[in-house]
LOMI-295491 format. One record per atom (N, C-alpha, C): residue in three letters; z, y, x. Coordinates in steps of 0.05 Angstrom, whole numbers, plus 5000, padded with zeros to 4 digits. Last residue first. Layout:
// LOMI-295491
AlaZYX/...
This chain:
// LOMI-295491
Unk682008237483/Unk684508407496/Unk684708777505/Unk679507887473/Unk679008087465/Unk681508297465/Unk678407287504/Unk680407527485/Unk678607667470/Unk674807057536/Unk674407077513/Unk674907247494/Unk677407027577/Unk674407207584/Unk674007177556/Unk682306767572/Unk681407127582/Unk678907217581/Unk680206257564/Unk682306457553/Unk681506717556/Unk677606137615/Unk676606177587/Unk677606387576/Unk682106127642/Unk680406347650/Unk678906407623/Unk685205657617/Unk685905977625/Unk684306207625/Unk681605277626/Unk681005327600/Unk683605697607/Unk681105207682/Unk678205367672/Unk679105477635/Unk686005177704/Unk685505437705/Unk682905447687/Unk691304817662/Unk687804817666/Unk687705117682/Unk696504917634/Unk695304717670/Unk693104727683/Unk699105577623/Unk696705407622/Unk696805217651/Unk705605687582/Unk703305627603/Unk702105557599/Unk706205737525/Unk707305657542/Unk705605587566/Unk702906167497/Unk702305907505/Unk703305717521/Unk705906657502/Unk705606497473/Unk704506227471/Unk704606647557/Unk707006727545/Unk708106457521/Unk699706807559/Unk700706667576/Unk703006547563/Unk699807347539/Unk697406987523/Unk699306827532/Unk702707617575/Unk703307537543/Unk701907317529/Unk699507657610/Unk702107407605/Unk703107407590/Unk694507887594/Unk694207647597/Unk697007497598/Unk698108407577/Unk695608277564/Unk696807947572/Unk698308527637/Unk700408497616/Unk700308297599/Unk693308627659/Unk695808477673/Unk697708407646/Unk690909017627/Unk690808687626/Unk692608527637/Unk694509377659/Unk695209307628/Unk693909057614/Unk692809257707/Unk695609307693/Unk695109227675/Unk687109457702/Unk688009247711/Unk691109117700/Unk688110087690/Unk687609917654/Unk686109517677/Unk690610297740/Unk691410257704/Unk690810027689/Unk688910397780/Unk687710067768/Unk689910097746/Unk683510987788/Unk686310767793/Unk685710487773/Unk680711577813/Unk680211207796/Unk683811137803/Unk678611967833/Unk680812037810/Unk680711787794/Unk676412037874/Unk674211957847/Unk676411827832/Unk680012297908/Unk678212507913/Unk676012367893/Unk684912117907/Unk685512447893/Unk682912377893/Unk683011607925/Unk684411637900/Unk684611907893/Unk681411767980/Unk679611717961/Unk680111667928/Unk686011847999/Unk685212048000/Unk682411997978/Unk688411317994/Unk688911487978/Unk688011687975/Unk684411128043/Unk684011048010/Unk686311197996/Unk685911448080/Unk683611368076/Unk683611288042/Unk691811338089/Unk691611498083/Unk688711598069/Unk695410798097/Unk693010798083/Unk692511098069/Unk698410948145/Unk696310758143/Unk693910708122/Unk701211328121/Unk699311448138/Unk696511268137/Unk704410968084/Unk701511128076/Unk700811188091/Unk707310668133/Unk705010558098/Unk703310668095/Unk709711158156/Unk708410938163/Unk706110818149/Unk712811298104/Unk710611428114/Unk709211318131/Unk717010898092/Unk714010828073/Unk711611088086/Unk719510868133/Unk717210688147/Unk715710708116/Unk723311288139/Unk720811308157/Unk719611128157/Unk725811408079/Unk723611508092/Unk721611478104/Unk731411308100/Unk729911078077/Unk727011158072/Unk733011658139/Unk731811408151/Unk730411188126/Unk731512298138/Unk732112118124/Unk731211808134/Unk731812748171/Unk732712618185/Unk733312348158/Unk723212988179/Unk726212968156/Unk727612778172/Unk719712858185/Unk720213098216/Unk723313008196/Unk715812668155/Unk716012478176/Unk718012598197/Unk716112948111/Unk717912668104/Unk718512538142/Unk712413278132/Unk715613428124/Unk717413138124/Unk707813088136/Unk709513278165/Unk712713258152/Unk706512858087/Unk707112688103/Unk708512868135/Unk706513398059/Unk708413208046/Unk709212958076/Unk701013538085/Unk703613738085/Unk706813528083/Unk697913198063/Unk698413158084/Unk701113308104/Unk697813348022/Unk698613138023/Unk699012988043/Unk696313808008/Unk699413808000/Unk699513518009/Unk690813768017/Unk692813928036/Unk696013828030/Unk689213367976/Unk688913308007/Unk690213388024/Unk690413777937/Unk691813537942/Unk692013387975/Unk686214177948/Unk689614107951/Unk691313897950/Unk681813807947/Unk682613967974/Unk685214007975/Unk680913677895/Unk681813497923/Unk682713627954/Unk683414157856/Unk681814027860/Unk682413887884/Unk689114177821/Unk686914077808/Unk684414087825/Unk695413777827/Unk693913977841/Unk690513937825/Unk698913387803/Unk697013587790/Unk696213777809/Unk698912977846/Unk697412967831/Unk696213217809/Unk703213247877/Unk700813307892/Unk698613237864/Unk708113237851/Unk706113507847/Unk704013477856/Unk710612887875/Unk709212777844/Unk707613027837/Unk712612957920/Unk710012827923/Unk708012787888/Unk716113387901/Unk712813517919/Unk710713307925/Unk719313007889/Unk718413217872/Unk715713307876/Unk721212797942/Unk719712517919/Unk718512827898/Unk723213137963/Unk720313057978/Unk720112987954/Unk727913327924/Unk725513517933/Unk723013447945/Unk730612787941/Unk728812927915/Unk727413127914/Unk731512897996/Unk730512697987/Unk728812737968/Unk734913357987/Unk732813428000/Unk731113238002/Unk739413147954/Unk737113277937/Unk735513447959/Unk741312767988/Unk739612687966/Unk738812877948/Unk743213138029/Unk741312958033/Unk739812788008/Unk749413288010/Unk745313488011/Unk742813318014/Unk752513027958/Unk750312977972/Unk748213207985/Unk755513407917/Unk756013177938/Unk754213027968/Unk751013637897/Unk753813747915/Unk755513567930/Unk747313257875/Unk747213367907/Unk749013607908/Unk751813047831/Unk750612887864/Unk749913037882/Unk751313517801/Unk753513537814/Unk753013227834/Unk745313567787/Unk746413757799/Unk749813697818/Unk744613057767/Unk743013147786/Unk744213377799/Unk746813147707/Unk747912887728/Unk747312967761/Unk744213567691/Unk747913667704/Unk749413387716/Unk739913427688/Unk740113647701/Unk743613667715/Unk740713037641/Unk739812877683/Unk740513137698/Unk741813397609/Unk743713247613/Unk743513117635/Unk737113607593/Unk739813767607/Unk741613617617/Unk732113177619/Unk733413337599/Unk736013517610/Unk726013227651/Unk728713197650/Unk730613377633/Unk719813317657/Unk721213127641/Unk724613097643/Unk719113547701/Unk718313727678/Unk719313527657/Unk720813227744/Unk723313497736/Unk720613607705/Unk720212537730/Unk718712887739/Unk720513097726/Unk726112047741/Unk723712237731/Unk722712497743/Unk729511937789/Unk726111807786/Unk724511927766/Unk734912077777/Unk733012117795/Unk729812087796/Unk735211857717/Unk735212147727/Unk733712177747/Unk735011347738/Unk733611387715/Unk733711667724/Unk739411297764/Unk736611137777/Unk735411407763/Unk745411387764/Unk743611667773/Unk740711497769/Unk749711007768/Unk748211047739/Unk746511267747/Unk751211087818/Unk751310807810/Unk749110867778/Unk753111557824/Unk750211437848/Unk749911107828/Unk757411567794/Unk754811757786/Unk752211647815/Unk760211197809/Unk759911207783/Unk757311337778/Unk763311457859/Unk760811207862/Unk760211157831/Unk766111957840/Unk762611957851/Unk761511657854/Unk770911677846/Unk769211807811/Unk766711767818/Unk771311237890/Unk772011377862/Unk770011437844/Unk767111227942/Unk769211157937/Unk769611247910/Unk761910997982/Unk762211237963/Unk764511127949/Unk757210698004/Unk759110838019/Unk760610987999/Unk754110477956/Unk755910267976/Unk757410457995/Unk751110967951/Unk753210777920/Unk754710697940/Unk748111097987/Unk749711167979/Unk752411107960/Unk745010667984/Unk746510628006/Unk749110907997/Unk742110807940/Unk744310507933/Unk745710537953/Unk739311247946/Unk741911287922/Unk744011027918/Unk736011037980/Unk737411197991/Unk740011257971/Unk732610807948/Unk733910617967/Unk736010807982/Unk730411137921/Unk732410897901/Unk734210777919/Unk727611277955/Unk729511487936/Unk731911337928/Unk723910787962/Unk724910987987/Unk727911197969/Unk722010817907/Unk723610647924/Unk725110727951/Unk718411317902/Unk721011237886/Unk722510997903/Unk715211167945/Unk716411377949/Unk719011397936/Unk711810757930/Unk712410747957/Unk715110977955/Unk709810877871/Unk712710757876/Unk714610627907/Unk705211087899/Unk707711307892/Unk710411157881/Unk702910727910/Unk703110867932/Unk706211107925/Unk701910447868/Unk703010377877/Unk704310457902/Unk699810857827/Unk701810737811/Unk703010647839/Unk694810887841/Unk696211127849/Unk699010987845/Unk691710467894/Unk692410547860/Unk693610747866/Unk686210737936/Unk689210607934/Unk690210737907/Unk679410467943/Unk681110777923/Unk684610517931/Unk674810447991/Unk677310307977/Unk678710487953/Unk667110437975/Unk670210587978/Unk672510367975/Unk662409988000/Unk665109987967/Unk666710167990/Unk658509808030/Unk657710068029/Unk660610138003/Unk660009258044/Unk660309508061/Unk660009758054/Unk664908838022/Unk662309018013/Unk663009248032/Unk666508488064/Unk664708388053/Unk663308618034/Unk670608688101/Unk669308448110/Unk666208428086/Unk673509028065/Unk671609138084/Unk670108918096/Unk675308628023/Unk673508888027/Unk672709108043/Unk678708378066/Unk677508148049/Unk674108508042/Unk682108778080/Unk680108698090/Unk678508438091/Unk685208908028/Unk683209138044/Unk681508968067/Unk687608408016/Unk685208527996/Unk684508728012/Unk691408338054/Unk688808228052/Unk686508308032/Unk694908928039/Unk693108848066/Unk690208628069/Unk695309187992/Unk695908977997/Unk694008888027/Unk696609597950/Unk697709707982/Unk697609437998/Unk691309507907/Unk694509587909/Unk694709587930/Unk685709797883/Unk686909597892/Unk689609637896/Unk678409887873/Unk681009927867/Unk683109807870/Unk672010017898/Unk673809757896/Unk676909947891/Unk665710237880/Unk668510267888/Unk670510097889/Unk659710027894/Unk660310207905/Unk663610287902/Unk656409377888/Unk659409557875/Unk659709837901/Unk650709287914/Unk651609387893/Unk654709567882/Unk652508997954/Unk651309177959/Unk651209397942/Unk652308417930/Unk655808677951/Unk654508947942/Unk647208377912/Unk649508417894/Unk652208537907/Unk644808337962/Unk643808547950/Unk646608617920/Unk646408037991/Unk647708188001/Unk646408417975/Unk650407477941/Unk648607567965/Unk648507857975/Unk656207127938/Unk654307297922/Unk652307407950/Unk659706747971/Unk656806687958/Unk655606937943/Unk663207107989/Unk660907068014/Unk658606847991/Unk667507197961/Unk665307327962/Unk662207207977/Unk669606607972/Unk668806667944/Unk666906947946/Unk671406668022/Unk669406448018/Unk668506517995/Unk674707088015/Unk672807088038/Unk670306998032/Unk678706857978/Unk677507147973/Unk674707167986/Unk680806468018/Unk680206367993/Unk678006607986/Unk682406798063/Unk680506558058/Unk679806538037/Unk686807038031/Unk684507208056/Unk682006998055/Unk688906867977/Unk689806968012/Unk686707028015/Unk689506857919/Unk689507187931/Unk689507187966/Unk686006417875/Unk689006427897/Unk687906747907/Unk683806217833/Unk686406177836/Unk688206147863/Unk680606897802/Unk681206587816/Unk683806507821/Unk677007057741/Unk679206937755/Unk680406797772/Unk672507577726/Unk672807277737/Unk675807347743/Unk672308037700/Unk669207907705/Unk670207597715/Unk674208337639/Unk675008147662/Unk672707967669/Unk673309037626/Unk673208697615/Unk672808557642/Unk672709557621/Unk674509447612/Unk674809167607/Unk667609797634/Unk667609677610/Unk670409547610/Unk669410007683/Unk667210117675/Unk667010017641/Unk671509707716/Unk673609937715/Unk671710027695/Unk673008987713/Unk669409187707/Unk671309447697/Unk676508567752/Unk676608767732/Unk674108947736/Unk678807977773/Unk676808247784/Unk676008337758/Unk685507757800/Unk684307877770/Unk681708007784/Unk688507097824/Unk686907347826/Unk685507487801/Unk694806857814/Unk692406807811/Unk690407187820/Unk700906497851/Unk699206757835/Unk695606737837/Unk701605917842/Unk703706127836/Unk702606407831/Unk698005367837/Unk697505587852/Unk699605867839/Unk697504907802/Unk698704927830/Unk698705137842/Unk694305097767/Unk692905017786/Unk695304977808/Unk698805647753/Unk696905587743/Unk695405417763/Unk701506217760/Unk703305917755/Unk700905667748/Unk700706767750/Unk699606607735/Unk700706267727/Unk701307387764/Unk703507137772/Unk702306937738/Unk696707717796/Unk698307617774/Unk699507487770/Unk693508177832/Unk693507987831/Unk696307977797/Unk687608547832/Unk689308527830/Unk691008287826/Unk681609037831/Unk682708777843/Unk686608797839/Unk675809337796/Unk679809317803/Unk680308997808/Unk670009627811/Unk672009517806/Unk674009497812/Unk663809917795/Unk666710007797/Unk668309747786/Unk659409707794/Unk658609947812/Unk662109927820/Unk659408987775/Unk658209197775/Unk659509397796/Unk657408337785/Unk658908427800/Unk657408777790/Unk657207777736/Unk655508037763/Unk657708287769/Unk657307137732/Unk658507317743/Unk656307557752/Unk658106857660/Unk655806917691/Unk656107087707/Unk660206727631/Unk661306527653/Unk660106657676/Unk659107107586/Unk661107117603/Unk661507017622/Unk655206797552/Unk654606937580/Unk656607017597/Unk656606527500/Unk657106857501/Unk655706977538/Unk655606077498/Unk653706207489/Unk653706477493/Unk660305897535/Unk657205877547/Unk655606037532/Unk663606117500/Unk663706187530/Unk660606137534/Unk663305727467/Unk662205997459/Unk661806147487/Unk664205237494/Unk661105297480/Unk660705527480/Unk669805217499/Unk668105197528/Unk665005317513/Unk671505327452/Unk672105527469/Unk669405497495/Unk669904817431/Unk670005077418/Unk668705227438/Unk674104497459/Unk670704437459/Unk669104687451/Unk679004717441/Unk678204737478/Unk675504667475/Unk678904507392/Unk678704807404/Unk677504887427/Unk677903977391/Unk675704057386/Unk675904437391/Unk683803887418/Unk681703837435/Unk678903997431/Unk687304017376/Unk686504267397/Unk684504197419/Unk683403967313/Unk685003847338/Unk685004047356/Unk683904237243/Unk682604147264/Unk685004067286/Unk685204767211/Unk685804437202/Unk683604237226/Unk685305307228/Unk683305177220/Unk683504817212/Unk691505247235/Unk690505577220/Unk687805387208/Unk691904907279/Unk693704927249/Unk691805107224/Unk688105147320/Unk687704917308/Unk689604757278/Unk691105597331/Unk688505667321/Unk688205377302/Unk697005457347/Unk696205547319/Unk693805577310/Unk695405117401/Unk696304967367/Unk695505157347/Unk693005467433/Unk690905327416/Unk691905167398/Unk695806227410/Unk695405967428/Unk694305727404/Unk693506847407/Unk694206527394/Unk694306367411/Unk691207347400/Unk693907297413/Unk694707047404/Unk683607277396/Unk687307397385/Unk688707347407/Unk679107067401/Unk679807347413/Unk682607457416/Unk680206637382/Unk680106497403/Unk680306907415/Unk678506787323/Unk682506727327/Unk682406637362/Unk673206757330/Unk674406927316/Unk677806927327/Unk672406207338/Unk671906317356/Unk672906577347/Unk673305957287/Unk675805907313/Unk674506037339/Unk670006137249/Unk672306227244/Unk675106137274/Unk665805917272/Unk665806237279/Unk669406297267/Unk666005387261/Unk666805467285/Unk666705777294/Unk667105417208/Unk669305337219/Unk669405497244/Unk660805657199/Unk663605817197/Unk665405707199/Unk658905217217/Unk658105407235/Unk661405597228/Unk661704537198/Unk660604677197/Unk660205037211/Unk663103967240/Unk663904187227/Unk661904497225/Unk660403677280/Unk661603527247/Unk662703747237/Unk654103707312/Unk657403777297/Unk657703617270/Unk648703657321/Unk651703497335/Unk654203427322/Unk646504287314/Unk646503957309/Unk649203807334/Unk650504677264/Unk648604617285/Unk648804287293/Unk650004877205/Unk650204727207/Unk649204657237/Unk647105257167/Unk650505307168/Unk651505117186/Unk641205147167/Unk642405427182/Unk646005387179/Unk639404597195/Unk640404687176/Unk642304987186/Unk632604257200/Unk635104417208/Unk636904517188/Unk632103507190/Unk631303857180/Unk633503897199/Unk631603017242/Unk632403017221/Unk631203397210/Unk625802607264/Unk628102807268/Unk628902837237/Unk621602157286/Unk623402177269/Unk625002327273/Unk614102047304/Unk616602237317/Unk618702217292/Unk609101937296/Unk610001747297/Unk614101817305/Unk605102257310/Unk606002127338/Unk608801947326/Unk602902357257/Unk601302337280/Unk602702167306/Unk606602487220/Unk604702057211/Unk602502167241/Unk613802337226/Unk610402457239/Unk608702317240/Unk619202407185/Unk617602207211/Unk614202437213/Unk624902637171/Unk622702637163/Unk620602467188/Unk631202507139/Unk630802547166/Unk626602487149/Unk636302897101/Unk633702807107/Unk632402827128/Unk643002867083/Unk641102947101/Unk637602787100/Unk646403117050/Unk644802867038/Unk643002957072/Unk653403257057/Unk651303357058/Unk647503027047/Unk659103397028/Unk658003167039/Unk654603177023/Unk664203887052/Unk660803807050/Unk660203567052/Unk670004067044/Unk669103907061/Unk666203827053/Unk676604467055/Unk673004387035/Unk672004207059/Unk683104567046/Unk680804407064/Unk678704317048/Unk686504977024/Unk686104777017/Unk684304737037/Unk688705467014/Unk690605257031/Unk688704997030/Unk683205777004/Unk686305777001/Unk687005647020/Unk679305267026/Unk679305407004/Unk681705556998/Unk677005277102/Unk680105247079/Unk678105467057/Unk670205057113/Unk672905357112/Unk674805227087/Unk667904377118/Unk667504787124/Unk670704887120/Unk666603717157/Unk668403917155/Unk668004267145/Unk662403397131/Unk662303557145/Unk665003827139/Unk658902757125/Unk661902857115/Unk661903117134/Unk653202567110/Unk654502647132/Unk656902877117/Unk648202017082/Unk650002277073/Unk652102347094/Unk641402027098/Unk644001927100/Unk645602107093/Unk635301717084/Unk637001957077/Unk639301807086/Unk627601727110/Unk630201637091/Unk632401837096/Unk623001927125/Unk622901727127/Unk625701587123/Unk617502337085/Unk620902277082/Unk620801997099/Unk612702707106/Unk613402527094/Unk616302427104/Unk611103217119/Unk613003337096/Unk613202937086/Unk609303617183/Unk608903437159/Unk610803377136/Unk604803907224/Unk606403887197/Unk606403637193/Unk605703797296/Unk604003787279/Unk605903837247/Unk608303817347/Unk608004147335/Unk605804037304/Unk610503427376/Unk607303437374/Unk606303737352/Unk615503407374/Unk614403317393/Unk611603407397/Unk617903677321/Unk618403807352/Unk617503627372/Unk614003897266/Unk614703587285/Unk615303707312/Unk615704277219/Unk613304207244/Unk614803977253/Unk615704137148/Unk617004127166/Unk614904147193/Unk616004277076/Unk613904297100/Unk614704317128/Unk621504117034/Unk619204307046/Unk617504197070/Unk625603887000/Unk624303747009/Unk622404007017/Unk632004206982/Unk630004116972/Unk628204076995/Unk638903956996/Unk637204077003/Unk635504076991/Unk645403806977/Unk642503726976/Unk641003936988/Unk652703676971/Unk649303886967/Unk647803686985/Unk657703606946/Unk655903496950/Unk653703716953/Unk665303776964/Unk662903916952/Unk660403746959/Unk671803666951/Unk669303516963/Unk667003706946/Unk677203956970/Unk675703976957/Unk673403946966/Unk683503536990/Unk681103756994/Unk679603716972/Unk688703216976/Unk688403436998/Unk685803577008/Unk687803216918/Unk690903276927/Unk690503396949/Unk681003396901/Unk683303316902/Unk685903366908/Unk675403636865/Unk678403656883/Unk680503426877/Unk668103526867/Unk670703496864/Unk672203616884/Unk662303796852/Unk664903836860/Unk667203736851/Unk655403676852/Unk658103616852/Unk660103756870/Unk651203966885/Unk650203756864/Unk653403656852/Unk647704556913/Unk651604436902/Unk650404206878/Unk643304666953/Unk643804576925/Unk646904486923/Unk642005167007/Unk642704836989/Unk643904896962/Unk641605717022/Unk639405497022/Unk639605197010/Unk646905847028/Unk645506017007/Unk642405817005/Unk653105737041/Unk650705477039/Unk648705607029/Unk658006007045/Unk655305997058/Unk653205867064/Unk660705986996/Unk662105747019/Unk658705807041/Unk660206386957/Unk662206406971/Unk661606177000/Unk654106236947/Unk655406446965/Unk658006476971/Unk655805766922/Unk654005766941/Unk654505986964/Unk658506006871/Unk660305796905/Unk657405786926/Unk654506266852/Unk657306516869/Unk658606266881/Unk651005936836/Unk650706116861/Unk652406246860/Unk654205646794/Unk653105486822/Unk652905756837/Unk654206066756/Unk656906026788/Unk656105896798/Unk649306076743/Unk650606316753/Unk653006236770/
């Protein structure tokens, strides 16, 4: 009866426990197998004669604090037809390894976390080499490596530091939330050459691309999927506008003498929220600037009407209010103004496609995050493939 509750504890449910010892730094478990009817993987014939035994030390799972360790009896069997010598299979056990399946499910497990590869390899009593060996396998077993390109995606870039290369590229599945590839650079070329191997039937395929206000990413995608909308994030078009605001409340700071340069100087925060978010207190910061100022609360009045365009609830108003928004900013005598309307006129096309399949690259962002936080806790990465790994692994 406890032989089989350690059996089942340590997942050996097919072998025999012939001994256990412990010691100071692990606990040695012996098992055996029993002798059965084997096929022969050269010649598919049976057979069941023994052609000898060796015993193989095999790293499994901390007992507690402790380190178990299998010293297995292996039996290798021969083929009285072709004469063929292999060893049995063993379900806890794949071949090659010196460590058993639940080591490696247990470091493919902590390879989803927020770890870097010292603590996985602390945590499992192992090297961080045999991690990174780990890592590269499951990857292969998991399919991840294989790129397809689906209907809806987010492009973005990341300050990675990685490869010699200072920012790295993100392509994001808007559809499942999971990172299809990483490269390591964002110019025009690089992007160019990297689409131009998928073929035309896979372009052909993504129908939206999501993206920030960034010139080579719009025509890296128009160069290469023809039939992909652009969508412009929303996040980035409308901090076109807070900045313009912000930039108008600093030139003010710098002209502004006494009491009042106090209140342009601490106003950010007030200014930049949605009036349905402001407490009494931004109200009576807000109120006595634009007595001072008319110009900055006919400023705030655009930046207000541009944060309304989003709740408009179907595309047509928005479309209207949004083009409304661009007559008024562009006829206004505000000069921190006239070149983010410029901007958007320019990309009036893809924001208009942002009100009109209501996508953005949010949850790009927030992998954005995600990943430099890995980043972070790992003090950088030199490798881009074991990086990318990284990420495609998470479970972020």
């Amino acid at each position: 009866m406890h032989k089989k509750n350690i059996i089942k504890l340590l997942g050996i449910q097919e072998n025999l426990v012939k001994k256990v010892q412990r010691n100071e730094n692990s606990i040695n478990i012996w098992i055996e197998t029993k002798p059965k009817l084997h096929i022969c993987p050269s010649c598919n014939h049976y057979t069941k004669h023994i052609h000898d035994y060796r015993t193989q030390k095999i790293q499994h799972i901390n007992i507690g604090q402790t380190t178990s360790y299998l010293f297995l009896k292996k039996r290798r069997y021969v083929c009285p037809h072709c004469a063929k010598r292999f060893y049995e299979h063993y379900n806890f056990l794949q071949k090659y390894f010196r460590k058993s399946n639940l080591v490696f499910d247990n470091v493919c497990n902590d390879l989803k976390k927020l770890k870097n590869f010292k603590t996985i390899a602390q945590d499992n009593n192992i090297s961080i080499p045999t991690v990174i060996k780990y890592m590269h396998y499951n990857l292969f077993l998991s399919g991840k490596s294989n790129i397809i390109l689906p209907e809806r995606i987010g492009i973005d870039e990341f300050k990675g530091n990685c490869n010699n290369s200072k920012y790295l590229f993100h392509i994001f599945d808007l559809d499942t939330h999971k990172t299809i590839d990483i490269l390591q650079s964002r110019t025009y070329d690089f992007l160019e050459e990297y689409f131009s191997r998928f073929s035309l039937e896979e372009k052909c395929r993504v129908k939206v691309v999501s993206m920030d206000l960034y010139s080579p990413f719009k025509r890296v995608i128009k160069d290469k999927f023809y039939h992909a909308s652009i969508v412009a994030d929303t996040f980035h078009f409308t901090r076109i506008v807070l900045n313009s605001l912000d930039k108008l409340r600093l030139n003010l700071w710098r002209n502004t003498k006494g009491k009042e340069k106090l209140y342009f100087k601490y106003l950010k925060h007030s200014l930049m929220k949605d009036i349905s978010n402001a407490t009494q207190k931004d109200s009576d910061k807000l109120l006595y600037a634009f007595e001072f100022s008319p110009i900055l609360k006919y400023a705030y009045k655009l930046k207000q009407e541009f944060l309304d365009i989003k709740k408009k609830s179907t595309f047509e108003e928005k479309e209207k209010a949004f083009r409304k928004w661009l007559d008024d900013a562009e006829s206004s005598t505000i000069e921190e103004f006239k070149s983010p309307v410029k901007t958007l006129q320019q990309w009036h096309e893809y924001i208009s496609n942002s009100f009109r399949l209501n996508i953005s690259n949010g949850p790009v962002e927030g992998k954005n995050n995600l990943i430099k936080t890995l980043k972070r806790i790992s003090f950088g990465f030199r490798n881009l493939f074991n990086f990318k790994s990284r990420i495609l692994l998470c479970d972020l």
